[in-house]
Each structure stands twice: as structure tokens, then as C-alpha cells.
N, C-alpha and C positions, 0 to 999 in steps of 0.2 A: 698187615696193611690192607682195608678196604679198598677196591675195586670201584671209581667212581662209575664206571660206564654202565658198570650191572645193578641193579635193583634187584635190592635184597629182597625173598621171598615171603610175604607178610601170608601167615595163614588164616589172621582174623579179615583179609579185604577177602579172602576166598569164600571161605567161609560168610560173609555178609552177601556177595555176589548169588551165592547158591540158593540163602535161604530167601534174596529176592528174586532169584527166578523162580523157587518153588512156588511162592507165595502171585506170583504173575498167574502162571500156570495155575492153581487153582482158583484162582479171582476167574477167567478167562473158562475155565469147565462150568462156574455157577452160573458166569454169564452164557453161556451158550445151553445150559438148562432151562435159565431165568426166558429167553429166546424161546425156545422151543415153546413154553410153557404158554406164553404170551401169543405164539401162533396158532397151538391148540383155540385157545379162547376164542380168536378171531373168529377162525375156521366154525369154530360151534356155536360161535353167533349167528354168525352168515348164514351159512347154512338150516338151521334151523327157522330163522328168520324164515326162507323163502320157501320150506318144507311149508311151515304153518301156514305158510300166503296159501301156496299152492292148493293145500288141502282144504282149506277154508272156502277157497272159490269153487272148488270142482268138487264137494261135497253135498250133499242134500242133507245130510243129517245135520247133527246140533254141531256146533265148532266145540263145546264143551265137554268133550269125553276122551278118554285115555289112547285113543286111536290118533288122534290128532298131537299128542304131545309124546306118544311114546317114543319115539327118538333122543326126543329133548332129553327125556326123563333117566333114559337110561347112558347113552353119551355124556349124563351130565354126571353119571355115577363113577364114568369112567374120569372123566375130567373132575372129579374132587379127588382119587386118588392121585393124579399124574400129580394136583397143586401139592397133596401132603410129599409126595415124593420132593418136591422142588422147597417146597419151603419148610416144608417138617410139621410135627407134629408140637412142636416148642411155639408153631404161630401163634395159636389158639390159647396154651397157657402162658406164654413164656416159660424162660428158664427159672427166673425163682419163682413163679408163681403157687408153689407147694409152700414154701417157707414163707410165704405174704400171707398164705389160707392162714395158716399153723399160726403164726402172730396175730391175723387179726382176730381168727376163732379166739385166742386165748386172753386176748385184750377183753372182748366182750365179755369171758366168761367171768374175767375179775370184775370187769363193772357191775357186775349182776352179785355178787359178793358184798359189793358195798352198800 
């Protein structure tokens, strides 16, 4: 005879429970990458922004030489790694973008056949 007071132990609502708090949990690590990523940028706007002012005023020489942007230049080398770290390296191609080459490379080579 079942037990109306107790509720039976269901392992598929655990089970669903778990795999959406995982799934929180790492939505919630991307946004706080995604975050950071986006303060970076700020910060290396801004920043450079008033570097270039600064040097520009209080210069004598040309505004046009590597002196004047080398901050930017190299901060900006550091800030394309931090993006690839955050967004990866699939932005640039995407993910099937190997098998879209390979099709359309091979599309083309049979048109060139006919």
C-alpha cells in the first residue's frame, strides 16, 4: 500500500534540477568573462584615448609616430588575446566554417568541369 503523505522519489526531476543548475552555473562563468572582457575594452579606450590627448598636447614633435601610439599598440595585442580567450577562436571561422570551404571549394571546381 502507497503512502499518500510521502512523495515518491523521482530521479528524472533530480536529475533535470542538476543539469539546470549546471547549465546556470556556466551561463553565469561566460557572463562574468563576457564582463570582464567588456571592462577591458572600456578601460583601453579610455585610457588610451587620454594618453594620445595628453601626448599630442605636450609634444613638439609629429603626433604621427610610434611613440605616441605605442601603448595602444601593444595593450591592444594584449586585448585581442583576452577577446580570443572569451569568444574563441570559432568567432572568426565559425564552427562549420571548414566544411562550407570544402563544399564550396568543390562546388566551384565542378563548375569549372562543365
Amino acid at each position: 500500500m502507497e503512502n499518500k503523505h510521502f512523495k515518491s522519489y523521482n530521479d528524472d526531476d533530480a536529475q533535470q534540477r542538476y543539469l539546470r543548475e549546471e547549465s546556470y552555473r556556466r551561463a553565469n562563468k561566460k557572463l562574468d568573462k563576457l564582463k570582464g572582457f567588456y571592462w577591458h575594452l572600456a578601460s583601453y579606450v579610455v585610457v588610451n584615448i587620454f594618453l594620445i590627448i595628453v601626448i599630442t598636447v605636450n609634444s613638439s614633435r609629429s603626433v604621427w609616430n610610434f611613440g605616441t601610439f605605442a601603448t595602444a599598440f601593444f595593450w591592444g595585442i594584449g586585448l585581442f588575446f583576452h577577446f580570443l580567450g572569451v569568444f574563441g577562436a570559432d568567432f572568426f571561422f565559425g564552427k562549420n566554417w571548414e566544411e562550407r570551404k570544402i563544399k564550396e571549394i568543390m562546388d566551384k571546381d565542378e563548375q569549372g568541369w562543365e
